[in-house]
PyMOL CGO cylinders between C-alpha atoms (Angstrom):
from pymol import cmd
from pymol.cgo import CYLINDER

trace = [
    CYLINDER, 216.09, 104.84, 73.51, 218.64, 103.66, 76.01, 0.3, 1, 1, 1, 1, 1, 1,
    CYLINDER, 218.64, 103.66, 76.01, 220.50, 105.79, 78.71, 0.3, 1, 1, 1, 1, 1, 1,
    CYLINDER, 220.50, 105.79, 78.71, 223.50, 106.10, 76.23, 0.3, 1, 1, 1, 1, 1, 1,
    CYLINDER, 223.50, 106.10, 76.23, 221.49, 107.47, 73.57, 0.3, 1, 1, 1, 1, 1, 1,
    CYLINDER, 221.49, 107.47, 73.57, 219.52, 109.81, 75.96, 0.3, 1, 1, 1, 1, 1, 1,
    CYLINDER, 219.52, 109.81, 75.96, 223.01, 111.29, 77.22, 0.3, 1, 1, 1, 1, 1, 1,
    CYLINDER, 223.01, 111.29, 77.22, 223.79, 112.04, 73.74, 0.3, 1, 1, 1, 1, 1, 1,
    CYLINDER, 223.79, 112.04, 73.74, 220.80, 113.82, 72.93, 0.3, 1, 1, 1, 1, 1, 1,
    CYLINDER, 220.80, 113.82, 72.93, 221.28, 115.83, 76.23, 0.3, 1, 1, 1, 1, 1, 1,
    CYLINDER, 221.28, 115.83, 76.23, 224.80, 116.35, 75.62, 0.3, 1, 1, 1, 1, 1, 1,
    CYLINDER, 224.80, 116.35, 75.62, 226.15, 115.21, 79.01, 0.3, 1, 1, 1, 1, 1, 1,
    CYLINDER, 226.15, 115.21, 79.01, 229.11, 112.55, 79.32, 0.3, 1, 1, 1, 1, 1, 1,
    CYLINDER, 229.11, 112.55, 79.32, 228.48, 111.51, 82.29, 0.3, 1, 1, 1, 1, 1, 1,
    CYLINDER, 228.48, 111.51, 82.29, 225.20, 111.08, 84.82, 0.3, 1, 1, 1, 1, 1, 1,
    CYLINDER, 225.20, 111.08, 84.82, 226.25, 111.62, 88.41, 0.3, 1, 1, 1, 1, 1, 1,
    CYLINDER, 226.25, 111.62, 88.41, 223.00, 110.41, 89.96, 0.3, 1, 1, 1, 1, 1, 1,
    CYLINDER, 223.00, 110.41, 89.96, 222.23, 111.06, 93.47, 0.3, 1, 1, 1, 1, 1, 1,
    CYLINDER, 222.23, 111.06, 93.47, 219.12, 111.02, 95.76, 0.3, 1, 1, 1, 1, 1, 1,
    CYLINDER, 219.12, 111.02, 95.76, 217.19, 113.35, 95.78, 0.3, 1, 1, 1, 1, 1, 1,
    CYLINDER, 217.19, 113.35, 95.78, 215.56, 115.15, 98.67, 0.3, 1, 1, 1, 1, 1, 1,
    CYLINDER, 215.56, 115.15, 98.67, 212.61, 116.88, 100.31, 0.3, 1, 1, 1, 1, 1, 1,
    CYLINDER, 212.61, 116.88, 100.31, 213.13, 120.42, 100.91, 0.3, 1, 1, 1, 1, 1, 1,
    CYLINDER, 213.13, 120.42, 100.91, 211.14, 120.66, 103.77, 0.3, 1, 1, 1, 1, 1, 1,
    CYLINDER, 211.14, 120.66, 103.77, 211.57, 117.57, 105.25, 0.3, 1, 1, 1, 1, 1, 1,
    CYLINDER, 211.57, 117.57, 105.25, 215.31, 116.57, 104.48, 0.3, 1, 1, 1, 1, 1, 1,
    CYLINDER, 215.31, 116.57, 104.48, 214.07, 112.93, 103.74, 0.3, 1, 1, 1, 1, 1, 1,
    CYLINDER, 214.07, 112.93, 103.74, 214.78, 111.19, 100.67, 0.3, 1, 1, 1, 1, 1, 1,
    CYLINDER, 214.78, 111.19, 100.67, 212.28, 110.77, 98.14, 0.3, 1, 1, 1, 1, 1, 1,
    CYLINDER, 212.28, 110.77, 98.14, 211.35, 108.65, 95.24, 0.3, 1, 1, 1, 1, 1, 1,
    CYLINDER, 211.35, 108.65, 95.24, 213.65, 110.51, 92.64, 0.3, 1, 1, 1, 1, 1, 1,
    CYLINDER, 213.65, 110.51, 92.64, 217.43, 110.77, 92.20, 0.3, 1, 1, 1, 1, 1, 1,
    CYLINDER, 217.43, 110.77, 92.20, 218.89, 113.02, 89.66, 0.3, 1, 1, 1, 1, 1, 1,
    CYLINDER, 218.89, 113.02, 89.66, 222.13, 114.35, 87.76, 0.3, 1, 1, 1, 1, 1, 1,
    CYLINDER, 222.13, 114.35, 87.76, 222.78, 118.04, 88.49, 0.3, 1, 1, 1, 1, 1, 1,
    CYLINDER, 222.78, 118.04, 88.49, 225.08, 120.21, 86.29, 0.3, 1, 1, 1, 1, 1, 1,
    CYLINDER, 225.08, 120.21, 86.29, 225.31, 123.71, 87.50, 0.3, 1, 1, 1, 1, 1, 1,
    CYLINDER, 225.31, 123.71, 87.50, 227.81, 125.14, 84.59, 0.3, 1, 1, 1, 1, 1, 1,
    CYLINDER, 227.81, 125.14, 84.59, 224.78, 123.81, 81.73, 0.3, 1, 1, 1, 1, 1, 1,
    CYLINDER, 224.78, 123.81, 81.73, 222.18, 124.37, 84.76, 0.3, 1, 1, 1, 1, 1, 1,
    CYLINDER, 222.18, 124.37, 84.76, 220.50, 121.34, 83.67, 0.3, 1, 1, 1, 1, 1, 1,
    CYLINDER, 220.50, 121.34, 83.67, 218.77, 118.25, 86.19, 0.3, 1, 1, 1, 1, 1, 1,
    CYLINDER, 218.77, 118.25, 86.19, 218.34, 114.83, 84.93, 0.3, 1, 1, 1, 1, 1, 1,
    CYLINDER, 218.34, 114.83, 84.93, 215.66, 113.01, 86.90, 0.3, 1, 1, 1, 1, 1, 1,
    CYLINDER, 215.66, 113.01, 86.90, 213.93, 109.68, 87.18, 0.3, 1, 1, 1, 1, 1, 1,
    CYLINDER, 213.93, 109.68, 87.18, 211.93, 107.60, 89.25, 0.3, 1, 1, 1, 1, 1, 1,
    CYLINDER, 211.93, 107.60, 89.25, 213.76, 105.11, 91.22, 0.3, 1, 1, 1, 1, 1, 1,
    CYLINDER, 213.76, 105.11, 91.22, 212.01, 102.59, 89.74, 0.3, 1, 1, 1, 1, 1, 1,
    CYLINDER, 212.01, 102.59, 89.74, 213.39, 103.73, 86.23, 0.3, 1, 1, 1, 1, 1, 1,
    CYLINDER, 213.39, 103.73, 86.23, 216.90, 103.82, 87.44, 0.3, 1, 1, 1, 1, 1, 1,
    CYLINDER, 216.90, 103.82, 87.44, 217.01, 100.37, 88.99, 0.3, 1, 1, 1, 1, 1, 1,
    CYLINDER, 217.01, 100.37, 88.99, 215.88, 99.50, 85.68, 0.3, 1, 1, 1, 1, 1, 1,
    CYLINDER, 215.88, 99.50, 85.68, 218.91, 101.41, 83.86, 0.3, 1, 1, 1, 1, 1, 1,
    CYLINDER, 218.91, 101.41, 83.86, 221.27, 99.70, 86.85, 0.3, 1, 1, 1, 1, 1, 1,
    CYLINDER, 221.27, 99.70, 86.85, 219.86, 96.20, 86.00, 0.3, 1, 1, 1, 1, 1, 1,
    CYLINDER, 219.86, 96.20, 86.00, 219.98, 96.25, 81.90, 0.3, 1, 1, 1, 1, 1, 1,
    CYLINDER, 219.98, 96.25, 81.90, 222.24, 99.62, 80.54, 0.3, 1, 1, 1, 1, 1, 1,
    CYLINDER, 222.24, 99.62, 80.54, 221.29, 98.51, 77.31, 0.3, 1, 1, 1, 1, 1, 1,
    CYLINDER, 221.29, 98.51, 77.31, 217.75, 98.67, 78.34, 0.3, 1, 1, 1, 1, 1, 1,
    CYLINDER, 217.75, 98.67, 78.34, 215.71, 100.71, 75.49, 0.3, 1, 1, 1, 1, 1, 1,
    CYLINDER, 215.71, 100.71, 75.49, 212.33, 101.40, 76.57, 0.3, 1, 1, 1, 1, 1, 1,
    CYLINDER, 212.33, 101.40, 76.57, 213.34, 104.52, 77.59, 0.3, 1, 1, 1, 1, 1, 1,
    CYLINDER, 213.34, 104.52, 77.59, 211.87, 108.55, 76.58, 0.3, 1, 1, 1, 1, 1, 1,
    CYLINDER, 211.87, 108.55, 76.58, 213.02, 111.96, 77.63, 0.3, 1, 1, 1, 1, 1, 1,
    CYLINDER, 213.02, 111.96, 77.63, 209.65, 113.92, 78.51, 0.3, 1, 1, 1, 1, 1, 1,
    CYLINDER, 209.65, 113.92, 78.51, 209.84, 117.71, 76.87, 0.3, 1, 1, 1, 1, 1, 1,
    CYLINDER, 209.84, 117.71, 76.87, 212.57, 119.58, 78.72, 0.3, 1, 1, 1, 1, 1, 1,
    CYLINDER, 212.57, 119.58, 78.72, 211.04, 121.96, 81.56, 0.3, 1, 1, 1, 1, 1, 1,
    CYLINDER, 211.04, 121.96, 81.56, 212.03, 125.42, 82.41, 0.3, 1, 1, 1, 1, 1, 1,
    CYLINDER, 212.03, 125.42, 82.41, 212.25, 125.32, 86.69, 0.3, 1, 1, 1, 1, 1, 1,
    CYLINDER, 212.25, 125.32, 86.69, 212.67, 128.21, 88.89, 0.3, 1, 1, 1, 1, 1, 1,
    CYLINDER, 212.67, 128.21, 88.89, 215.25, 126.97, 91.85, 0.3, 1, 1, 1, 1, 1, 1,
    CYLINDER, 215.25, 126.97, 91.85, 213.37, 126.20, 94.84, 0.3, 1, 1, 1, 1, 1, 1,
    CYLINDER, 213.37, 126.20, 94.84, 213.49, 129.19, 97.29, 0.3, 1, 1, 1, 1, 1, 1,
    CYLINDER, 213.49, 129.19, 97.29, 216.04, 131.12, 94.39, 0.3, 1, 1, 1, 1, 1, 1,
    CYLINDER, 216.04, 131.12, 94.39, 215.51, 133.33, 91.76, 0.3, 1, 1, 1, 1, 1, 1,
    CYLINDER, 215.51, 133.33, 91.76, 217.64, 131.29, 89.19, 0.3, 1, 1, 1, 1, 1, 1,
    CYLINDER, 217.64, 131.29, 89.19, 216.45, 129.47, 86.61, 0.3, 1, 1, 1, 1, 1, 1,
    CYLINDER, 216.45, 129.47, 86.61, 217.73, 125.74, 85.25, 0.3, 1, 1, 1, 1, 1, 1,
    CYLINDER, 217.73, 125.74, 85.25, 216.55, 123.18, 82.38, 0.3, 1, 1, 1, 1, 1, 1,
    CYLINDER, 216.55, 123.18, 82.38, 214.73, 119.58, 83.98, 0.3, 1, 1, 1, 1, 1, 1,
    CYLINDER, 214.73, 119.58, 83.98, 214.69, 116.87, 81.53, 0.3, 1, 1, 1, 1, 1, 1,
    CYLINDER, 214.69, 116.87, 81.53, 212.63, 113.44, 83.22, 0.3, 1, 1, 1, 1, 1, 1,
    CYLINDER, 212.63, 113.44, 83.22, 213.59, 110.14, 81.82, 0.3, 1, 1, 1, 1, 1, 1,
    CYLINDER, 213.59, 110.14, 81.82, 210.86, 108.10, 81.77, 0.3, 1, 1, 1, 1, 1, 1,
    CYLINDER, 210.86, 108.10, 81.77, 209.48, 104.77, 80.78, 0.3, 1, 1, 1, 1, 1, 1,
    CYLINDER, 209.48, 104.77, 80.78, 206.44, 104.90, 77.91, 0.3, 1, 1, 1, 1, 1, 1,
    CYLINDER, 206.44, 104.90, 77.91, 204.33, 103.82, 80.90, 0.3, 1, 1, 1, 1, 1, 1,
    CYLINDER, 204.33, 103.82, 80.90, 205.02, 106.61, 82.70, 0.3, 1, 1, 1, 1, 1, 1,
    CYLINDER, 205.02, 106.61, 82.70, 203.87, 109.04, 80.06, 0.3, 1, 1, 1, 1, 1, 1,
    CYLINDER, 203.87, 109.04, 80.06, 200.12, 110.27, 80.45, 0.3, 1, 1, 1, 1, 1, 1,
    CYLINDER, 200.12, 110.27, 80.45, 200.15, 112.69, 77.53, 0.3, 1, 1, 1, 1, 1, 1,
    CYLINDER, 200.15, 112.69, 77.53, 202.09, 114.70, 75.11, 0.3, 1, 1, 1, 1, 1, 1,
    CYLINDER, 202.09, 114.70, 75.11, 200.56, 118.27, 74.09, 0.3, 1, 1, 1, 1, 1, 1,
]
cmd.load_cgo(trace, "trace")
């Protein structure tokens, strides 16, 4: 799949990607991600992934691992994590 077909599966227009951060620490990390608070949903990927979206949007190596139930870090809310990744990155479906 490519990122357009992946935000059509998702339902989401439009991927506002941003860097994402430790909790702890404050400092940035490997992962950026699209947050959408009224779906509660995050989008994330590796860096590496999304330099390869930036480079090639038609790119079409691309899978959405099995959407993840996450409890909020430090709340008690709940929200929906879907990970784009490449095939590479996948170590095993169950």
């Amino acid at each position: 799949m490519n990122i357009t077909q992946i935000k059509s599966q998702i339902g989401i227009e439009v991927l506002n990607i941003q860097q994402n951060t430790d909790p702890d620490t404050k400092m940035p990390t490997d992962w950026v991600s699209h947050w959408e608070d009224s779906k509660r949903i995050r989008v994330s990927m590796h860096k590496d992934v999304f330099a390869k979206i930036l480079a090639d949007r038609s790119f079409d190596k691309l899978a959405v691992k099995k959407p993840e139930t996450v409890l909020a870090h430090g709340e008690v809310a709940e929200y929906t994590r879907y990970m784009i990744i490449t095939p590479t990155q996948l170590l095993a479906t169950f």
